[in-house]
C-alpha positions in Angstrom: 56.4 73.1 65.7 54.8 75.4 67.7 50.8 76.9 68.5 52.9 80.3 66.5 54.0 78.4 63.4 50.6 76.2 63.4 48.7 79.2 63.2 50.8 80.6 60.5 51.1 77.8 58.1 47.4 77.2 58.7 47.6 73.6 60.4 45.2 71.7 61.7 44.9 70.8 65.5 47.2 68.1 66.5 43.9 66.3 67.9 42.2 66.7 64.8 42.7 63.7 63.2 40.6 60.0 62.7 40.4 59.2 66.3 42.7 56.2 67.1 40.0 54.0 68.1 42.4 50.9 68.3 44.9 52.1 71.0 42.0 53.7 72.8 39.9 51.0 73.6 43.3 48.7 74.3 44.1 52.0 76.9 40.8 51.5 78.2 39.6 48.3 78.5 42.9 47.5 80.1 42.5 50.9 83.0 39.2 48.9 83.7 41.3 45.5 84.6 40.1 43.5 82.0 43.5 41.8 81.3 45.1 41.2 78.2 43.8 43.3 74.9 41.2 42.1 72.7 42.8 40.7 69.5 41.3 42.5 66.6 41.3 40.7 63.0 43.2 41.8 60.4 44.3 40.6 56.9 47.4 41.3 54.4 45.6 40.1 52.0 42.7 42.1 50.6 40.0 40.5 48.5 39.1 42.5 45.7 35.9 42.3 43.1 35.4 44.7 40.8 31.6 46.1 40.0 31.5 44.5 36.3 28.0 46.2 36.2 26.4 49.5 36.0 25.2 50.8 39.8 21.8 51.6 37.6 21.3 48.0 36.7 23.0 46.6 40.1 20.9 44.7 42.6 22.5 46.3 46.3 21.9 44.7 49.3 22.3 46.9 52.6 24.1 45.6 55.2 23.3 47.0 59.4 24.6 46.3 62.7 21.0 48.2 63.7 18.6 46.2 65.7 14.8 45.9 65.6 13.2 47.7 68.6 12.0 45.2 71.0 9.0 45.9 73.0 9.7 45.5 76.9 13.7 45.4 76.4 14.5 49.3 78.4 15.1 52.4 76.6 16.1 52.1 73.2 15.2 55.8 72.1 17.4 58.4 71.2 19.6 59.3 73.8 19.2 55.6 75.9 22.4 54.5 77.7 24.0 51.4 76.6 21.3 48.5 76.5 22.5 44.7 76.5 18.8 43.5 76.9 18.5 45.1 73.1 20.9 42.8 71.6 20.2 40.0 68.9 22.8 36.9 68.3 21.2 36.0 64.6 21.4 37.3 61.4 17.9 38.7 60.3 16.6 40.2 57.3 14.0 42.8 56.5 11.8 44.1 53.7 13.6 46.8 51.9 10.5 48.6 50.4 8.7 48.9 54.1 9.8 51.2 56.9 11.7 49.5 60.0 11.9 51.2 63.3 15.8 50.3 64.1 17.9 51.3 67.3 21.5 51.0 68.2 21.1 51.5 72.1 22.5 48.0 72.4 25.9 49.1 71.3 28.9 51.7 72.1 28.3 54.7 69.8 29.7 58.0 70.3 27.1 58.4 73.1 28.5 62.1 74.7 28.7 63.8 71.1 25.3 62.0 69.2 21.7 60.5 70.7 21.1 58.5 67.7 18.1 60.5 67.2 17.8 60.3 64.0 17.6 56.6 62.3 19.0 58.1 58.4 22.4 58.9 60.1 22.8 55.6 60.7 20.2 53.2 58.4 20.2 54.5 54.7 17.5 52.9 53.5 15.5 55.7 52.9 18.1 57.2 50.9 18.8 53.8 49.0 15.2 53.3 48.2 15.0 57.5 46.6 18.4 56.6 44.5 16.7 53.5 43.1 13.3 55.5 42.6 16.1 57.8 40.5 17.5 54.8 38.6 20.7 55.3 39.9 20.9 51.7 41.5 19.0 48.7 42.0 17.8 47.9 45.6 17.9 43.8 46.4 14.5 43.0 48.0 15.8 42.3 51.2 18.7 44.4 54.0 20.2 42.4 56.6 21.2 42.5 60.3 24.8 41.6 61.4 25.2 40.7 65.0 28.0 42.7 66.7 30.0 39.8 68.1 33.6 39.9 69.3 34.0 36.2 68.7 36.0 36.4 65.1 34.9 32.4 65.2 30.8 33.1 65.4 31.3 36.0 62.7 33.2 34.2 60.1 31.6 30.7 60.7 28.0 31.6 61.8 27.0 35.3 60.9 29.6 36.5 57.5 28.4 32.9 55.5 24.7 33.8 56.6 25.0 36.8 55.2 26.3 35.8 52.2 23.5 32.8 51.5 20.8 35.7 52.0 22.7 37.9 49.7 23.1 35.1 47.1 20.0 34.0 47.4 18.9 37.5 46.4 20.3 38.1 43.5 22.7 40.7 44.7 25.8 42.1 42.6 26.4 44.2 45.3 26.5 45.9 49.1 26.4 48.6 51.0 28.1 48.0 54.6 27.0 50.7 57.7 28.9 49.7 60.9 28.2 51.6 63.8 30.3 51.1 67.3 34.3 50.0 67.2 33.4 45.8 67.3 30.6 46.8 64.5 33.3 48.3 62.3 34.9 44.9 62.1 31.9 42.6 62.2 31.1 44.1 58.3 34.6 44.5 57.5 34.8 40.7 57.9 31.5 40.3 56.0 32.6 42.6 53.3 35.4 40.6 52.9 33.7 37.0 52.7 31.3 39.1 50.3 33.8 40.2 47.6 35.4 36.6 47.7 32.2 35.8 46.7 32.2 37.5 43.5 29.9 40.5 45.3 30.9 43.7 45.5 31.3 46.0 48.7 31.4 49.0 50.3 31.6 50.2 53.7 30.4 53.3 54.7 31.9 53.9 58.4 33.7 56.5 61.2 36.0 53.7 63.1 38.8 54.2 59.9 41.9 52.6 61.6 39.8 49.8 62.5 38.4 49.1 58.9 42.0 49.5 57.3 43.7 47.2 60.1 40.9 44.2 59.1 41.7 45.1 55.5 38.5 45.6 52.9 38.1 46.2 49.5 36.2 49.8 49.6 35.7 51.9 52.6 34.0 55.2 52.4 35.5 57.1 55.8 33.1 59.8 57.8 35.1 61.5 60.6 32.0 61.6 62.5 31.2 60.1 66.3 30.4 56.5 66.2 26.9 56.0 65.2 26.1 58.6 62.3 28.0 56.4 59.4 25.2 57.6 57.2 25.9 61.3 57.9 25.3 63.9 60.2 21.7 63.6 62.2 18.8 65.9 61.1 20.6 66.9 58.0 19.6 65.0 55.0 21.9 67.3 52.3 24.4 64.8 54.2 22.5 62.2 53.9 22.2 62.0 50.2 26.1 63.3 49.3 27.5 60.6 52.3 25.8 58.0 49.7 26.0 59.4 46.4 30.1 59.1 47.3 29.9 55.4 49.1 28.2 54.6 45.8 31.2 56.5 43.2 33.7 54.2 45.9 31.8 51.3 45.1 31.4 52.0 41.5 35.1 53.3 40.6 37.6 52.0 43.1 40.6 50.4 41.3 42.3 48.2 44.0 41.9 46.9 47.2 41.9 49.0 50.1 40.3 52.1 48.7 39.7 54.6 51.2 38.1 57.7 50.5 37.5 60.2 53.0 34.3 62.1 52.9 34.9 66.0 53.3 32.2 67.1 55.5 32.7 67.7 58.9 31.2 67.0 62.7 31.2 70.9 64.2 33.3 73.9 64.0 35.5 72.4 66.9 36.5 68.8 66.9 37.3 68.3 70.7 34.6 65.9 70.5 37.5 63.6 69.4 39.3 63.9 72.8 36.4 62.1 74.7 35.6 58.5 73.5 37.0 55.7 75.7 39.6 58.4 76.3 41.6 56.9 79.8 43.5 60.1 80.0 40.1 62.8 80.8 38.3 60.2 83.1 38.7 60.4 86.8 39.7 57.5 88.9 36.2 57.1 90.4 34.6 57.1 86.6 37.0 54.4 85.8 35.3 51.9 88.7 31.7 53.9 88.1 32.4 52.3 84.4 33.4 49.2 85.6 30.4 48.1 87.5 28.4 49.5 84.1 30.4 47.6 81.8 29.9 44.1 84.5 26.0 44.7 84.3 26.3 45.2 80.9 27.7 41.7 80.4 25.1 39.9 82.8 22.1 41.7 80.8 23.8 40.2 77.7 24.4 37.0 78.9 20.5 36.6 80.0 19.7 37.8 76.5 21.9 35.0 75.0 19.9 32.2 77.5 16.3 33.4 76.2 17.8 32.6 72.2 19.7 29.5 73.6 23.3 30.3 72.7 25.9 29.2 75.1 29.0 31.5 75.7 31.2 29.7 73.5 28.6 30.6 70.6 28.6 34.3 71.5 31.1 36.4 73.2 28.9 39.2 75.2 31.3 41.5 76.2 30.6 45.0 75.7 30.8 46.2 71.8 
């Protein structure tokens, strides 16, 4: 059909759509001669637990690919470039009723469209802590750090069963999943699902949707936002609260496996912004190498990273995320 009819029937821009993040980063990892495409999990089988339990007298965990700012590791602020020094290889935890100053320099968020100013877009806690001040939930005592890993080995042998022994341990009926870059997306979609096998409820708040459907979860709340503001739109806490008041009606009232609701706020007024990430088609032939060389310092920061912990290569893939 053409622009004409569009116009008239009142259709949306061909482009405006979930941004195919799978065929993207296949397009463009490929342009930068990296070989054969990363393999990216995926399940026909969907486990599926349902919340037995009123949210107000659930126990929720939160779940983050976020990192702890480290002192002496480069720019980490809003705006910083991609950081590999910032990584972290183990699952942590954190206190849920203190402030944490997390960052998500150290992975690939929407970083032309978003600066990651703003740590509620993409770390709820604040929000979690004012529903369960409201007795709409109960907040576990603890929220957890996944490592962004591409090895689908380290995640469901290492980091997804680590999660769920801190979970268990807490006392958790339930939990709230925030991804942030493409590899995030299917770190928690794994850990969602080892999660609802056992017997804890998930959902998965998240803007990489054709990722999360092709692992296959249980619940996913979808945000067609840039990569990095799963929690809403920065600066704008009206967002804040309605992007979780709905991940929590997903969690609370989905009636199958792979529930996907879509969240009806949008970026901006234009959504070009969709035309840009890892987009092989807009970048020149001398931004292709330019990224190249950033994406092979990338992997030698990350690899020095993973010699300070101790981890060989075979227990953590470094490439990019």
């Amino acid at each position: 059909m053409n622009s004409e009819r569009a116009s008239k029937y009142g259709f949306a821009a061909t482009h405006d759509a979930p941004i195919p993040y799978l065929q993207r980063i296949r397009d463009y990892y490929q342009a930068l001669g990296y070989g054969a495409p990363y393999q990216w999990a995926h399940y026909a089988e969907v486990p599926f637990h349902p919340l037995n339990t009123p949210l107000s007298k659930c126990r929720i965990a939160l779940i983050t690919t976020a990192a702890p700012y480290q002192t002496g590791k480069g720019d980490q602020g809003p705006g910083a470039p991609y950081n590999a020094k910032a990584k972290f290889f183990a699952v942590y935890s954190g206190d849920t009723a203190q402030d944490h100053d997390l960052r998500i320099s150290h992975i690939a968020i929407d970083r032309k469209h978003t600066t990651a100013e703003d740590p509620a877009a993409y770390f709820p806690l604040i929000e979690l802590r004012q529903s369960a001040a409201a007795g709409r939930i109960g907040l576990a005592p603890r929220f957890h750090g996944a490592p962004t890993n591409r090895s689908h080995r380290v995640t469901l042998e290492i980091d997804c069963p680590e999660i769920v022994a801190r979970c268990v341990a807490d006392g958790v009926d339930a939990a709230i999943l925030v991804p942030n870059c493409p590899v995030c997306h299917q770190t928690v979609s794994l850990a969602a699902r080892l999660l609802e096998e056992s017997g804890i409820s998930t959902v998965i708040m998240g803007c990489a949707k054709d990722i999360v459907e092709y692992v296959g979860v249980p619940r996913f709340m979808f945000s067609d936002f840039p990569l990095g503001n799963s929690a809403g739109r920065p600066m704008d806490r009206e967002s804040h609260v309605f992007t979780l008041d709905l991940a929590l009606s997903v969690l609370e009232s989905a009636p199958a496996p792979r529930t996907t609701v879509q969240s009806p706020l949008t970026w901006s007024a234009s959504h070009d912004w969709k035309l840009d990430y890892c987009n092989i088609e807009r970048l020149t032939p001398e931004e292709i190498v330019r990224r190249r060389v950033e994406f092979d310092k990338g992997k030698t920061q990350a690899k020095g990273v993973r010699e300070e912990v101790g981890l060989s290569r075979s227990d953590a893939e470094d490439e990019i995320a």
